[in-house]
C-alpha positions in Angstrom: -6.9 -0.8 -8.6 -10.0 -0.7 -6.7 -13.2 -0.5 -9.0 -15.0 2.5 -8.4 -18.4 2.9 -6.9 -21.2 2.6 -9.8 -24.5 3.6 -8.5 -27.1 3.9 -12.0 -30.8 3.5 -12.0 -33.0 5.2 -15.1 -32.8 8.8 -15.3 -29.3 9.2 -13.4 -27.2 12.4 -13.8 -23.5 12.4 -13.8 -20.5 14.0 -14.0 -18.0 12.1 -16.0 -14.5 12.5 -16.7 -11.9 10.1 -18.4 -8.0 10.9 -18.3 -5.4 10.3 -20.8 -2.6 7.4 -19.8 0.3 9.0 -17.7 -1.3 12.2 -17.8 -0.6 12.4 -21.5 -3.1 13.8 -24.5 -5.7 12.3 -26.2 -6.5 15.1 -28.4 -3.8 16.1 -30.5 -5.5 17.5 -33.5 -8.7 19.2 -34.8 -10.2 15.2 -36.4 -9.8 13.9 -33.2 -12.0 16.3 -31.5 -14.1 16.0 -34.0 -14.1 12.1 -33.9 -14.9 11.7 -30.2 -18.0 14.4 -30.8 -19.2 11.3 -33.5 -19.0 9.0 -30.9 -20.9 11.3 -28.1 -23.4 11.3 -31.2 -23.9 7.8 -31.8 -24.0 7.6 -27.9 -27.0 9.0 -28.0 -28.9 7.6 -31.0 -27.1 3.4 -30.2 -27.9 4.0 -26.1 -30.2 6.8 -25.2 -27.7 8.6 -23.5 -28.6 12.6 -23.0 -25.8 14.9 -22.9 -26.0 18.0 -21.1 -22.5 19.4 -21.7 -19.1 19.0 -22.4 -15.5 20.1 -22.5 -13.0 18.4 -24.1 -9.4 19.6 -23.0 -6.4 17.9 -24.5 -5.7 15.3 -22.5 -9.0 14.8 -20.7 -12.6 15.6 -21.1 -15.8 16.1 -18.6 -19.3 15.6 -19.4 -22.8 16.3 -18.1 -24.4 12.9 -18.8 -28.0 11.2 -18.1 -28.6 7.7 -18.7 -32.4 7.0 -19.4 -31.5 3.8 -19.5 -29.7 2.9 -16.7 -26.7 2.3 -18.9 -24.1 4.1 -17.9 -21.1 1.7 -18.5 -22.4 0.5 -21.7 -22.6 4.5 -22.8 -18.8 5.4 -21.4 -17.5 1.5 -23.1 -18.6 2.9 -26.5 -17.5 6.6 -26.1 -14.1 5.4 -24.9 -13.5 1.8 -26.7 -14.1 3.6 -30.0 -12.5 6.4 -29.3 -9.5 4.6 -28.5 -9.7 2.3 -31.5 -9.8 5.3 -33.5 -6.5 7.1 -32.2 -4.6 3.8 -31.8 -5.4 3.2 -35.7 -4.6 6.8 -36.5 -1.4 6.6 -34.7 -0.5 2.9 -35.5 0.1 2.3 -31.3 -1.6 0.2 -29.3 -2.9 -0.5 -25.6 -4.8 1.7 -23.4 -5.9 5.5 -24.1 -7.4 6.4 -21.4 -6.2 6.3 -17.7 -8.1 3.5 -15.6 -11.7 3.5 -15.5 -13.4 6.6 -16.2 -14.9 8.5 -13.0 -18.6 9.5 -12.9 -20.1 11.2 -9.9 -23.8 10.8 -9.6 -25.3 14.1 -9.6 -28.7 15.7 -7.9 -29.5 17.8 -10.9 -32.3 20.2 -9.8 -29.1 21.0 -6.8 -26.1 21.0 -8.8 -26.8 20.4 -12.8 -26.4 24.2 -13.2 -23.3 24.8 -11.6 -21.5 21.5 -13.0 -22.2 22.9 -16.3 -20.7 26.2 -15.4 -17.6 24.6 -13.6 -17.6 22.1 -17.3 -17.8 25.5 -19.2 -15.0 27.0 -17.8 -12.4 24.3 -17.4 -10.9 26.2 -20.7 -10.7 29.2 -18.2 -8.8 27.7 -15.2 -6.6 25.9 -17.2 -5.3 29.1 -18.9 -5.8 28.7 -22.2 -8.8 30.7 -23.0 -9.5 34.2 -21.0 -13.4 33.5 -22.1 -15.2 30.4 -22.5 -16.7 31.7 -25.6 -13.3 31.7 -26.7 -12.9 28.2 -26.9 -14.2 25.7 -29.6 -14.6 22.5 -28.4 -17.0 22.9 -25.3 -21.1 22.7 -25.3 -20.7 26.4 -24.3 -20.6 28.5 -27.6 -24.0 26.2 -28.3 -25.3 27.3 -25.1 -25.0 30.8 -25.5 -26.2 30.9 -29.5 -22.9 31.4 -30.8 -22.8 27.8 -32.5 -25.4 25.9 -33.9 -26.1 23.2 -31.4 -26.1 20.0 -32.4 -28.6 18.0 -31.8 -27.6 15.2 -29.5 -27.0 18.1 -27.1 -30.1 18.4 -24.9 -29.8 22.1 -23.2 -33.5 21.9 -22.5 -33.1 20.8 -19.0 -30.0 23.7 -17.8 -32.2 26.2 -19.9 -35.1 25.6 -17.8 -33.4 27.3 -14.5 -32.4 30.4 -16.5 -35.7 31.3 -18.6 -38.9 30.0 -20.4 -37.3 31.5 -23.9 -34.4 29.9 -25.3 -33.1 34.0 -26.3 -33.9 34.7 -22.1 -32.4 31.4 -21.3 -29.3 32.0 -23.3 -28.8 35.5 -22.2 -29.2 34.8 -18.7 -27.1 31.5 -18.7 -24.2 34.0 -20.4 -24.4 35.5 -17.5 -24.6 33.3 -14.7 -21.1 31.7 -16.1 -19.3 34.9 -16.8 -20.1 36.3 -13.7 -17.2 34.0 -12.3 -14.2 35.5 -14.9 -11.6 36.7 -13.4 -12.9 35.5 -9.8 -12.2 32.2 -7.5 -14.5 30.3 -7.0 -14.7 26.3 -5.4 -15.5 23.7 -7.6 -18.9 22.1 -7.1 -17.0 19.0 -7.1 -15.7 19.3 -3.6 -18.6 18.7 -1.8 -19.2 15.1 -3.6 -19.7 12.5 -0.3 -18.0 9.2 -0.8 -16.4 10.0 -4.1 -19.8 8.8 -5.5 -22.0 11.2 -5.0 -23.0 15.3 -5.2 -26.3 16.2 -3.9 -28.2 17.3 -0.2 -28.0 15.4 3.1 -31.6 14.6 1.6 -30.3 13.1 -1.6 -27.5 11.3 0.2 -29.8 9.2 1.9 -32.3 8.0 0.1 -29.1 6.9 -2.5 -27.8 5.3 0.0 -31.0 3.7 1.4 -32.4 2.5 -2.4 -29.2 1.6 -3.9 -26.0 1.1 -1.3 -27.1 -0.6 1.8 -27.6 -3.7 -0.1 -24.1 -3.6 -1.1 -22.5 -3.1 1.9 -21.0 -7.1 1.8 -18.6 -6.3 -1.7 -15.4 -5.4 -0.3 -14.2 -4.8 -3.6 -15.4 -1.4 -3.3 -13.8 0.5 -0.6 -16.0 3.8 -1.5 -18.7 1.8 0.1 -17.1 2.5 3.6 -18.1 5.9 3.6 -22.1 4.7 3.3 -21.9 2.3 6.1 -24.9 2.6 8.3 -23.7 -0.5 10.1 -21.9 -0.2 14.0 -18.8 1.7 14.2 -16.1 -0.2 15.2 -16.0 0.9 18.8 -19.5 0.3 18.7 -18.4 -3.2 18.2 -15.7 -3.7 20.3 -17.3 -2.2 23.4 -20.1 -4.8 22.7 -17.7 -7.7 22.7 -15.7 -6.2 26.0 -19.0 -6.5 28.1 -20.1 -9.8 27.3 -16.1 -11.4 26.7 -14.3 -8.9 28.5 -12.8 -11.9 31.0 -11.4 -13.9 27.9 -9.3 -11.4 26.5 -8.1 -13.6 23.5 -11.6 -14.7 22.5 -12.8 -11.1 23.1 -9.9 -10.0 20.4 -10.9 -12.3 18.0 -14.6 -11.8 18.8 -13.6 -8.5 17.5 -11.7 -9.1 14.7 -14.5 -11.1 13.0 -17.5 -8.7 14.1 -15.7 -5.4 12.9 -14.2 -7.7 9.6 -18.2 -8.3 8.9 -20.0 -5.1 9.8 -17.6 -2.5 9.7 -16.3 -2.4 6.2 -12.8 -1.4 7.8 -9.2 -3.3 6.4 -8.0 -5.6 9.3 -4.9 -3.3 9.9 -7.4 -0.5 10.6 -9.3 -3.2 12.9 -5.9 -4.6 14.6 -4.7 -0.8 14.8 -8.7 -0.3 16.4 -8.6 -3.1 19.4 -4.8 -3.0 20.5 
């Protein structure tokens, strides 16, 4: 498996979301839920990590994350390494929990933190087993709207800030905005991420990938990074090679394969499927 595309610098958002092996559940009882809120806990006091929301379903789970500390894999290796430890001990199995590396999408929050925490809030919702999201326990949600107490590793400072300057506004008017959507469809937020890396304005787009990806371009071990490439196409480059090696057709070809191969980012099938 391809590693995934990790862009972090201080004061990142993200949407994250880890998956149980084969599909299966990580949550099978009431502790457990309660376990893997411990370790979002001790996430934030060990690692600074702020978190905004959170849903946990029973065999997968999102959250709204910042990382202060530019820290996001050290965050997501505790939550999920103890986590795991936990179940595998309860259970007496051992081995993987969790599905593959967990998926985090970097997130423009003053464009999109609101409605990720909606689209977090209601995954009880589309998944059928809650008409209301105040129905359903283990989500940030109940805390949002005043139901619960809120703990207090849960920072709804920032999403309250959109929706009033007092909390009893801010809750009130947050209700709303989510429950506007019951009974309605509605597209996730999700599908506009770019790259599978990243949700946020053409704006946003490019200065991530002018501050953090360009450098990058060279690790091929990332194919999400193909999507970034500000380098030549690879007609660009094959047109280029034609007109100055068009009468040596073999050199021209493998001109061609080594130019795209360098600055394209493409597989060579994709090349050799390109210049034949």
């Amino acid at each position: 498996m391809a590693r995934p595309l990790r862009i972090t610098y201080p004061g990142a958002f993200y949407h994250v979301t880890s998956r149980g092996n084969e599909k299966k559940d990580v949550f099978k009882s009431r502790r457990d839920r309660e376990k893997f809120l411990e370790y979002l806990a001790s996430a934030t006091a060990r690692y600074g990590a702020l978190i905004h929301a959170y849903c946990l379903m029973s065999n997968h789970y999102h959250l709204l994350l910042e990382t202060p500390g530019c820290n996001l894999s050290q965050i997501m290796q505790h939550i999920n390494s103890a986590y795991t430890t936990y179940f595998n001990i309860k259970r007496k199995r051992a081995g993987h929990l969790f599905q593959g590396r967990f998926k985090a999408i970097l997130v423009e929050a003053d464009e999109y933190a609101t409605e990720l925490s909606r689209y977090i809030h209601l995954n009880p919702v589309r998944a059928g087993i809650a008409g209301n999201p105040v129905d359903y326990p283990w989500s940030s949600y109940r805390s949002y709207i005043g139901r619960d107490n809120a703990p207090e590793w849960l920072k709804r400072e920032f999403i309250f800030g959109y929706f009033g300057k007092r909390a009893t506004d801010a809750m009130k008017n947050y209700r709303a905005f989510v429950e506007e959507l019951l009974g309605e469809e509605y597209e996730s937020p999700l599908k506009n991420t770019y790259g599978t890396a990243i949700l946020g304005t053409a704006g946003f787009i490019e200065t991530i990938t002018a501050t953090h990806i360009t450098a990058r371009e060279a690790d091929r071990d990332l194919p999400a990074l193909r999507q970034f490439s500000t380098g030549p196409s690879l007609d660009e480059i094959l047109t280029a090679v034609n007109t100055v090696l068009g009468n040596d057709k073999k050199l021209a070809r493998q001109a061609g394969m080594y130019l795209c191969h360098k600055y394209s980012g493409e597989k060579l099938r994709t090349i050799g499927e390109g210049g034949s």
